[in-house]
N, C-alpha and C positions, 0 to 999 in steps of 0.2 A: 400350832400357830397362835401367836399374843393376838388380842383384841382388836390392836393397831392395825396388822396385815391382814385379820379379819374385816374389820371396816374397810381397810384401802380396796380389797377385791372387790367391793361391789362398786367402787368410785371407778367413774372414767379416769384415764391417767393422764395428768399434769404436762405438760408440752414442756421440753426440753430445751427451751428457748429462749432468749434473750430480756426477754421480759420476766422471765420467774426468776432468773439471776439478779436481776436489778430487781425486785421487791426484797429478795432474799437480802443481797448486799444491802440496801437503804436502812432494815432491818439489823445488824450487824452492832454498830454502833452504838443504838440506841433504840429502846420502844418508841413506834411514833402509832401517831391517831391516823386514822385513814386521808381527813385534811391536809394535812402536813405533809402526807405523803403525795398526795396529787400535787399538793402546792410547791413542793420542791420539782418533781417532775415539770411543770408546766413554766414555772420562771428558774430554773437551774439547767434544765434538761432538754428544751425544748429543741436545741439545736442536735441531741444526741437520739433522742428516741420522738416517738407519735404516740407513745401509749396513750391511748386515751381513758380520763375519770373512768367511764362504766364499764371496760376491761377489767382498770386496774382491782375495783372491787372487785368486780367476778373472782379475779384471780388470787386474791386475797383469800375471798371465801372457798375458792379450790383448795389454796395452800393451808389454810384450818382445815377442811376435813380430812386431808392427808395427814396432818398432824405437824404441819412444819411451823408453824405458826401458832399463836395463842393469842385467845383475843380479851381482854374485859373493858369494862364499860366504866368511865368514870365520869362523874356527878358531878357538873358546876352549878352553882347557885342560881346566876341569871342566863347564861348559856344550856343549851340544848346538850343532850348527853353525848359524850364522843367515846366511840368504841378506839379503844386503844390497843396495839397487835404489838408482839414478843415473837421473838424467835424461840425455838425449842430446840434443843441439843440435836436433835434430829434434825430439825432445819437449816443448822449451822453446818452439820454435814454434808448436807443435800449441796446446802450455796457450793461449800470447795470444791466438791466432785464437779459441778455446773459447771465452777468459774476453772480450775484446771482444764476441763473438757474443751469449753468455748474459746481460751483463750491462746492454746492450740491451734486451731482452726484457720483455714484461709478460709476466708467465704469470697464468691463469685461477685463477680460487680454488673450481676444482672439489675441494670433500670430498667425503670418505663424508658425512660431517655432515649435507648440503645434502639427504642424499635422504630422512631420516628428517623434518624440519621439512618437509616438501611434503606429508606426510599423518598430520599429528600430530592435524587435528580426529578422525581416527576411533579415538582413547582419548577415554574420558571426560575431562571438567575436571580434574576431580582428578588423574588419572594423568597429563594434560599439564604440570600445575604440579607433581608432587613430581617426573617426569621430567626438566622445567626447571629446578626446584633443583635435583635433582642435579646437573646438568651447567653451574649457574653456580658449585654448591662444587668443583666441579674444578677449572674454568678460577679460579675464586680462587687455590688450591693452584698451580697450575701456574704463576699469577705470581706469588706470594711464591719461588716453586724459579730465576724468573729472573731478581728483586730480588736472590735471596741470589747468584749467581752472577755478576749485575753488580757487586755490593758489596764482595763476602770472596772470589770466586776471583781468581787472576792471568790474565787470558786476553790473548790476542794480541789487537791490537788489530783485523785481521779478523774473530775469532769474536767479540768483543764488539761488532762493527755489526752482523753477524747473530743475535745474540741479540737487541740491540734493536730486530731490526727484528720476531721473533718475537714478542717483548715486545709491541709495539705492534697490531701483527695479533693479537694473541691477547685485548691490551685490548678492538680493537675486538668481538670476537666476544663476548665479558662483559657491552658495553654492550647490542647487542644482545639478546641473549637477556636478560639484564635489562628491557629493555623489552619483549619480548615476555614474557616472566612477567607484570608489569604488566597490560600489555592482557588477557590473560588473564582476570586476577581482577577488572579493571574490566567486561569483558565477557563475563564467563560461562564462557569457552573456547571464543567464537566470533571472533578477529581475524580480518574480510575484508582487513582491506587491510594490506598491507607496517608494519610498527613504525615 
């Protein structure tokens, strides 16, 4: 057994998850500083993922003591030192296997969402239809936020397939609840059957 798979057995093991792939891919292209990397997550990514800064560290420092990453430290003058991460050949592996794996994948369209609309008959009419408006002027809002960001930002052409793909998932959820508003006021606030 190399040293590597000596260390890795005593480390808890790495989450197979959507998140280690996107540190892994962000990494890909280029060494970035930890900064950089939250900072592209939080104004590039925000519509795609939640990670949040003190995960994404954590995970960072998971993915060094596995060995998929490399870190050093470099020295500016009047700024504060910025640890700066590398991929390692082994990490470049890790992402393909990841991103092959994931990108397979159906995943379920379990929300929170889904658990509120399974017992919406017990509000009143009323409070199910201005509840439902609410929540179709949102998702309104929330596709004009990812018209304007397909339109007028510059994005990588990966986050702008996942924004479109959010885009469109998020249509469909608009049509939906659009139609169930409908049935609603056609029928009292009693829809039996599916929209």
């Amino acid at each position: 057994m190399d040293t590597l798979q000596a260390q890795s057995t005593h480390l808890p093991p790495l989450p197979e998850d959507e998140r280690i792939l996107l540190l892994l891919g962000l990494l890909t292209a280029q060494d970035r500083h930890g900064y950089e990397i939250n900072d592209f997550i939080e104004n590039q990514l925000h519509c795609v993922t939640d990670l949040k800064k003190a995960t994404a560290y954590l995970l960072l420092d998971r993915l060094e003591q596995h060995g998929l990453i490399h870190s050093r430290t470099e020295q500016q003058s009047l700024k504060p030192n910025r640890k700066v991460f590398t991929l390692t050949a082994q990490g470049h592996a890790h992402f393909l296997k990841l991103l092959a794996t994931q990108l397979r994948q159906e995943e379920p369209l379990i929300l929170p969402g889904n658990i509120p609309v399974m017992f919406h008959e017990h509000l009143t009419p009323e409070d199910q239809r201005v509840a439902l408006q609410e929540r179709l002027e949102k998702l309104e809002q929330r596709l004009k936020s990812y018209e304007f960001l397909l339109s007028r930002v510059s994005l990588t052409t990966g986050v702008g397939l996942a924004t479109q793909r959010i885009q469109v998932l998020t249509q469909a959820d608009l049509d939906w609840t659009h139609q169930l508003l409908q049935r609603l006021i056609q029928d009292g606030g009693r829809p039996h059957d599916p929209p």
